[in-house]
N, C-alpha and C positions, 0 to 999 in steps of 0.2 A: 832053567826055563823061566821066561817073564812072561808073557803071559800066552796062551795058544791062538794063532792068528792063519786062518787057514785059507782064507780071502785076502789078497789085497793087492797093492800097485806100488814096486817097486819104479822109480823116478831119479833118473837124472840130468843135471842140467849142463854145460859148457858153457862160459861167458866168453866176450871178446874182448873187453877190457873189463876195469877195476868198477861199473857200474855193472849193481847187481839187477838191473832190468836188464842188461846186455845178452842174455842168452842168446847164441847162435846156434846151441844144437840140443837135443833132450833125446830120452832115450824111457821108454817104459815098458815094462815086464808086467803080464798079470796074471795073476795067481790064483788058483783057484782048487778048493781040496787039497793045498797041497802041493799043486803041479800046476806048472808054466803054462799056461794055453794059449799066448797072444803075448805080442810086442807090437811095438810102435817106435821108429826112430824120424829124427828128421831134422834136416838145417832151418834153421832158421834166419831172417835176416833181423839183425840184433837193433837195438835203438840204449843207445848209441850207437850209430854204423859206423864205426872205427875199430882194429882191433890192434891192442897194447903188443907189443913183441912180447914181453913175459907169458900171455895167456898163447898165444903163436905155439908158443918154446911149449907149452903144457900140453897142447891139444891139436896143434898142426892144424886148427882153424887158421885160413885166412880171408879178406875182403874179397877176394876172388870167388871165393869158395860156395860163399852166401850172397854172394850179388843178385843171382837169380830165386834166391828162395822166398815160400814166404811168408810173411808178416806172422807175428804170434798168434793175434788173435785166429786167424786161419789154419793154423796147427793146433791149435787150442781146443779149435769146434772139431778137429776129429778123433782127440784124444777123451774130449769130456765124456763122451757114450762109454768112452771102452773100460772109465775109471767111476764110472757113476753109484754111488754107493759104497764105497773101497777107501780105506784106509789107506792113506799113500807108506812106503817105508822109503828111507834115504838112508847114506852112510854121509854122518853129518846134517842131518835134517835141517840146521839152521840156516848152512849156505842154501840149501834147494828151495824151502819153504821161503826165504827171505827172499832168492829169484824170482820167485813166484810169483808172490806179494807185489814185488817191484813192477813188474812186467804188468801184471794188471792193473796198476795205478799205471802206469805211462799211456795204457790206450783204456784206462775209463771205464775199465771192464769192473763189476761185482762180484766183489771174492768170497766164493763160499767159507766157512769153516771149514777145508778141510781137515783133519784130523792124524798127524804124522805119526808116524815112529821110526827112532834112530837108532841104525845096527853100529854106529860108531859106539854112543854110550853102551847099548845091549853087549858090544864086545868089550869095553872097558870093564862093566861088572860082572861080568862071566868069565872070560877069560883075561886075566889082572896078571899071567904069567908070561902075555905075545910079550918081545918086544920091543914093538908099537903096535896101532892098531889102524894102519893105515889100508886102506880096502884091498890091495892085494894080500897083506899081511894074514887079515882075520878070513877073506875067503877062501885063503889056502890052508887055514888052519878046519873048514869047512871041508876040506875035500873042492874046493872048483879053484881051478887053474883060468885065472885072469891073464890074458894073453894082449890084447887091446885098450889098455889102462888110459884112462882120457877119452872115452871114444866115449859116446852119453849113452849108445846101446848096450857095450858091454859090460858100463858100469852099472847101469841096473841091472843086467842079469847077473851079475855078480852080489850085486844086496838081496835081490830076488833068493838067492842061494844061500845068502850069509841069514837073512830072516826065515827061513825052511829052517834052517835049523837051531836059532837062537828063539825063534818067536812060535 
């Protein structure tokens, strides 16, 4: 155990190409006690509006997809209430938190401190015998069966699952 974390906002992002303001889709889980009480997913239309075939090939986003959705900052204002106060967790925190980052410098927006924790490293020093520690890996090693890998909803509920029980 690292430390006991019984509140918090599991978060994930999709890009559409290789800029990490690009998020086209996010996905969050929150936590509360314990237990899952609320999600949040949703397209976004990314800035850069262009998407790379490699992130395509990943996540089956395409400019079709997201033509109609929108803007960050507008996903943004409905997910702030839902995480207000809440330690975010990511699997890889630095991609998510650095999306994050990005996307709010591209529209001007002021970035709180949010405050991460990553079930990637929490599973490298816990469990040092997967091997890898890639999110379907360590949440099957949890007990949750990740079925929709790339999807930004399912991957937070899969960190949501993997920090239940590492955090």
């Amino acid at each position: 155990m690292i430390e006991r974390l019984k509140d918090f906002a599991a978060i994930d992002f999709e890009t559409a190409n290789y800029e990490q303001s690009s998020v086209c889709a996010v996905g969050v889980v929150i936590v509360r006690n314990g237990e899952i009480v609320d999600s949040f997913y949703s397209l976004i239309q990314p800035e850069p509006n262009y998407y790379s075939y490699r992130c395509t090939q990943v996540h089956g986003l395409t400019r079709e997809d997201t033509e109609e959705a929108p803007v960050f900052p507008k996903v943004w204002a409905q997910i702030e209430p839902m995480i207000e106060g809440l330690p975010l967790v990511a699997h890889n925190s630095r991609f998510d938190e650095g999306c994050l980052k990005a996307v709010f410098r591209v529209y001007s927006m002021d970035y709180p401190d949010y405050v991460f924790y990553d079930t990637l490293y929490a599973s490298r020093r816990e469990m040092p015998y997967l091997a890898d520690h890639q999110l379907q890996t360590v949440a099957a090693e949890c007990g949750y069966r990740l079925e929709h890998h790339h999807h930004a909803l399912a991957d937070a509920e899969a960190c949501a699952w993997i920090a239940k029980e590492l955090f």
